[in-house]
N, C-alpha and C positions, 0 to 999 in steps of 0.2 A: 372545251376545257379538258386537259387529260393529269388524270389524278395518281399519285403514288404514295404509299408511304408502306411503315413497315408495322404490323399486324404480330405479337409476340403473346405467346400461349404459359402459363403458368398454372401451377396446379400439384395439390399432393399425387406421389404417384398411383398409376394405375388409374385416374378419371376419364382417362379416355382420349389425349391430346392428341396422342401419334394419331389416331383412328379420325377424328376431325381434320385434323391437316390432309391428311390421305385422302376426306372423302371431299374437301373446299378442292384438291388439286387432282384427283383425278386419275393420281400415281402413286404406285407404293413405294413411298421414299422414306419415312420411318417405321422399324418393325415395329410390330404388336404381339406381346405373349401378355398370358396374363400374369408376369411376374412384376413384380416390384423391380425399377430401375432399370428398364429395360431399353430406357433412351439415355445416353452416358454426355453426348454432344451436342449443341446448338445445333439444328438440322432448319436451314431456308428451305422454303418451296416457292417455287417465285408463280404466282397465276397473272396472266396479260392477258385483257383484254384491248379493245380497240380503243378506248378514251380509259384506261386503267393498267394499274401494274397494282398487284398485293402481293408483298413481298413477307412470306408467314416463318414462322419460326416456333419450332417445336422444340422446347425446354426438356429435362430430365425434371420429374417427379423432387418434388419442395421435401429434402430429408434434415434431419442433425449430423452431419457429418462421422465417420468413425474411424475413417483414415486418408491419406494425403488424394487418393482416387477420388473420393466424396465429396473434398472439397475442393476440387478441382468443378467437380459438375456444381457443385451451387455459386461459382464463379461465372459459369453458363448463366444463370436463372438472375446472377445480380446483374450482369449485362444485357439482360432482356429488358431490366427496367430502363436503361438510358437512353435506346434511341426507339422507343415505342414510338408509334404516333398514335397507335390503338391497344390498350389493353383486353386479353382475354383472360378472364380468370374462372379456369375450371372445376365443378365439383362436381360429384355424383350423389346419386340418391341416397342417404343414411349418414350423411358425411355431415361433420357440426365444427370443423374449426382447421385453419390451414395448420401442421404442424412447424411452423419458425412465427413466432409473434412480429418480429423486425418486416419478415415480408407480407404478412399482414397488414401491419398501416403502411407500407407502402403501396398498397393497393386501396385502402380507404382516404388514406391523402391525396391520390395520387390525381393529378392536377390534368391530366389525357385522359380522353373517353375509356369508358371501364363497361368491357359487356362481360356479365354474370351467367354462363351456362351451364345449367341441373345439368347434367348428363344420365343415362341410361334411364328415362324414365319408364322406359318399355320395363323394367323389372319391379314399379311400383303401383298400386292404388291409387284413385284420387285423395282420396283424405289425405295419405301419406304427401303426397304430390301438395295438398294445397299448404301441407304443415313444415314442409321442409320449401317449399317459395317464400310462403312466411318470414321464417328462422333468417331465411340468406337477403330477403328485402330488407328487415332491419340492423343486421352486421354488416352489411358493406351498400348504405342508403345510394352511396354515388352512381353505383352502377345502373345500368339499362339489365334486366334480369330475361332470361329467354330459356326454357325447358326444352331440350333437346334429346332424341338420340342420335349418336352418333353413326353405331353401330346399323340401324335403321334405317337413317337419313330424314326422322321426323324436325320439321323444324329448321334442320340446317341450310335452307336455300333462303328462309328470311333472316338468321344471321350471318351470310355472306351478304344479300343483299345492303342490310346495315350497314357491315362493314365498309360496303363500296361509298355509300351515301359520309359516311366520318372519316374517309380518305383525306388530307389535303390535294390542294391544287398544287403538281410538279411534274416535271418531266420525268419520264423513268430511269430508275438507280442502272439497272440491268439491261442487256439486250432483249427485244423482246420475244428471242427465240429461245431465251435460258431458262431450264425449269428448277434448277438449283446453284448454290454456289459450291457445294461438292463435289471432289472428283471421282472418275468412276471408281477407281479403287477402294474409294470409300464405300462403296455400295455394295463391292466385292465382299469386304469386310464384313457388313452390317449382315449382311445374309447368312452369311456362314455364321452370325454368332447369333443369330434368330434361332437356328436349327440347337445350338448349342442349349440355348435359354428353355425349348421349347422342348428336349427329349435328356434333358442332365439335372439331379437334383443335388438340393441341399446349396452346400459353399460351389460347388463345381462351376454355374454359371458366371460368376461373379469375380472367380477369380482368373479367367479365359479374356484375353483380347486377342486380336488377329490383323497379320499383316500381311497382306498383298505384296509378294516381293516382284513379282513378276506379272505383267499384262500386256498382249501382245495381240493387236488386231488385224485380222487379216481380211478377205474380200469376203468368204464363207466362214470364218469359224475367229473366236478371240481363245484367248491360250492365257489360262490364269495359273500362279503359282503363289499359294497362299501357308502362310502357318500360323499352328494354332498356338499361343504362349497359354503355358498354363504357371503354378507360383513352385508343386513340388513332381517328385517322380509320382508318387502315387498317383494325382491328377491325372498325369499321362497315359497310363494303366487306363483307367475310368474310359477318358476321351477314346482311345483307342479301341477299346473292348476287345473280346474274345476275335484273335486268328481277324482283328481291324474289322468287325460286321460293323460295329458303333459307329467309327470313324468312316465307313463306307457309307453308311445310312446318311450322315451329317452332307458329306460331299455330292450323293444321289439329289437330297431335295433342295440343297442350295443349288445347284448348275440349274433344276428345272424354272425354279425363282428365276438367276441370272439370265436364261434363255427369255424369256418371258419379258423381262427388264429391258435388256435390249437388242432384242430381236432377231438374235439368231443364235446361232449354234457354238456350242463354251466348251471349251475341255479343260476342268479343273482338278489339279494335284493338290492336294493337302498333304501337310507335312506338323507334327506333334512338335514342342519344343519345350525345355524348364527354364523359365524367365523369373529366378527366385525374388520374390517379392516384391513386385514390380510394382504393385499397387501402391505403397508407400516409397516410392524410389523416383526422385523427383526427375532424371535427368529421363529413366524409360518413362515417363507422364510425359517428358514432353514429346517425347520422339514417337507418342503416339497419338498426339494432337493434343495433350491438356496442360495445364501451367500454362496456357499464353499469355501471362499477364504480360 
């Protein structure tokens, strides 16, 4: 009998989703900083086995929306609930209540298997450990509850195991050579705005997305041509840094990520650009993957 269904991750930001998804599949296919919102897009990883396919899905962090950008990502998070076959629902240690009440009880009503994972337990005490299993076995009774770290890998091979065992019985959605449903340019992207999230503070990160205008694969080398939108000229400024060191450092560590991704040798041009206030501007939202309703 060969089992498939689809496996979708929810959780306040920063519990640790991207960092489980990455370590059930194997591949770094959504970034990790430790910033808040640093997953924007529904991101599949698709894992196949020989009698299995788990097709996972890494949400953006459960926020209150504060402009049209925001709520475009918790359009992500409410289409995770509809074709679940398996619910995950993330917390971490010190953590007492999802921030949206709505997606709350939809996760305590919610009528599909519902696994509850602590996350980061390596950063607590048993007391603490048995006070907070406690707290989360009586606000969401439904679930299967499982203390993990992510970051470690404690625990995480018996909640994939579970998950394979509350799979239904079907044929696979996917070929079963695909590891996602994104294209590479997406990936392109995602990296380079890792690096962004990862050495830029304050507003800077948040207001930055990136397009891959250019990708061009050859036998030894692919040929990316990417730019960075930011919302004013100042930003630009920022991005750039002194005589482009900043802008050069971002392009350095993303190509070694990219090489690494996949598997050979990348020559990436970055290029700055002012995309005034893109975030609230519904027509750039779409043209860069959101609004799909």
């Amino acid at each position: 009998m060969h089992k498939a269904g689809f496996v979708n991750i929810i959780g306040n930001p920063n519990v640790g989703k991207s960092t489980l998804m990455n370590a059930f599949i194997g591949e770094k296919l959504s970034i990790i900083t430790s910033k808040a919102q640093t997953t924007r897009h529904r991101i599949l990883g698709i894992v196949n086995g020989e009698d299995f396919q788990m097709i996972l899905s890494d949400t953006p962090g459960i926020i209150k929306p504060a402009y049209e950008l925001q709520a475009s990502m918790m359009d992500f998070v409410k289409s995770a609930f509809e074709d679940a076959d398996v619910l995950i629902y993330m917390v971490e240690i010190g953590e007492k209540e999802l921030k949206d009440d709505a997606f709350f009880k939809k996760i305590t009503n919610s009528k599909i298997p519902v696994l509850l994972l602590l996350n980061k337990i390596d950063n607590s005490n048993q007391e603490q450990l048995e006070e907070q299993a406690q707290l989360w076995q009586v606000k969401v009774p439904n679930a299967e509850f499982f203390p993990i770290s992510a970051l470690e890998g404690f625990n995480v091979q018996n909640v994939f195991n579970r998950i394979i065992e509350l799979l239904p019985a079907s044929p696979a959605f996917y070929p079963k050579d695909q590891l996602t449903d994104k294209p590479e340019r997406f990936f392109v992207n995602e990296a380079i705005r890792e690096k962004i999230l990862l050495h830029y503070k304050k507003e800077i990160p948040y207001a930055v997305e990136v397009d891959t205008e250019e990708f061009f694969e050859e036998e030894e080398i692919i040929r990316m041509r990417s730019v960075i939108m930011v919302e004013r000229e100042t930003q630009k400024g920022i991005i750039i840094g002194h005589k482009g060191s900043a802008l050069k450092r971002v392009g350095m560590e993303a190509r070694k990520d990219l090489e690494k991704f996949f598997g050979k040798q990348v020559h990436l041009e970055l290029y700055v650009k002012v995309n005034k206030n893109w975030r609230s501007n519904q027509t750039q939202l779409r043209r860069f993957g959101y609004n799909q309703k």
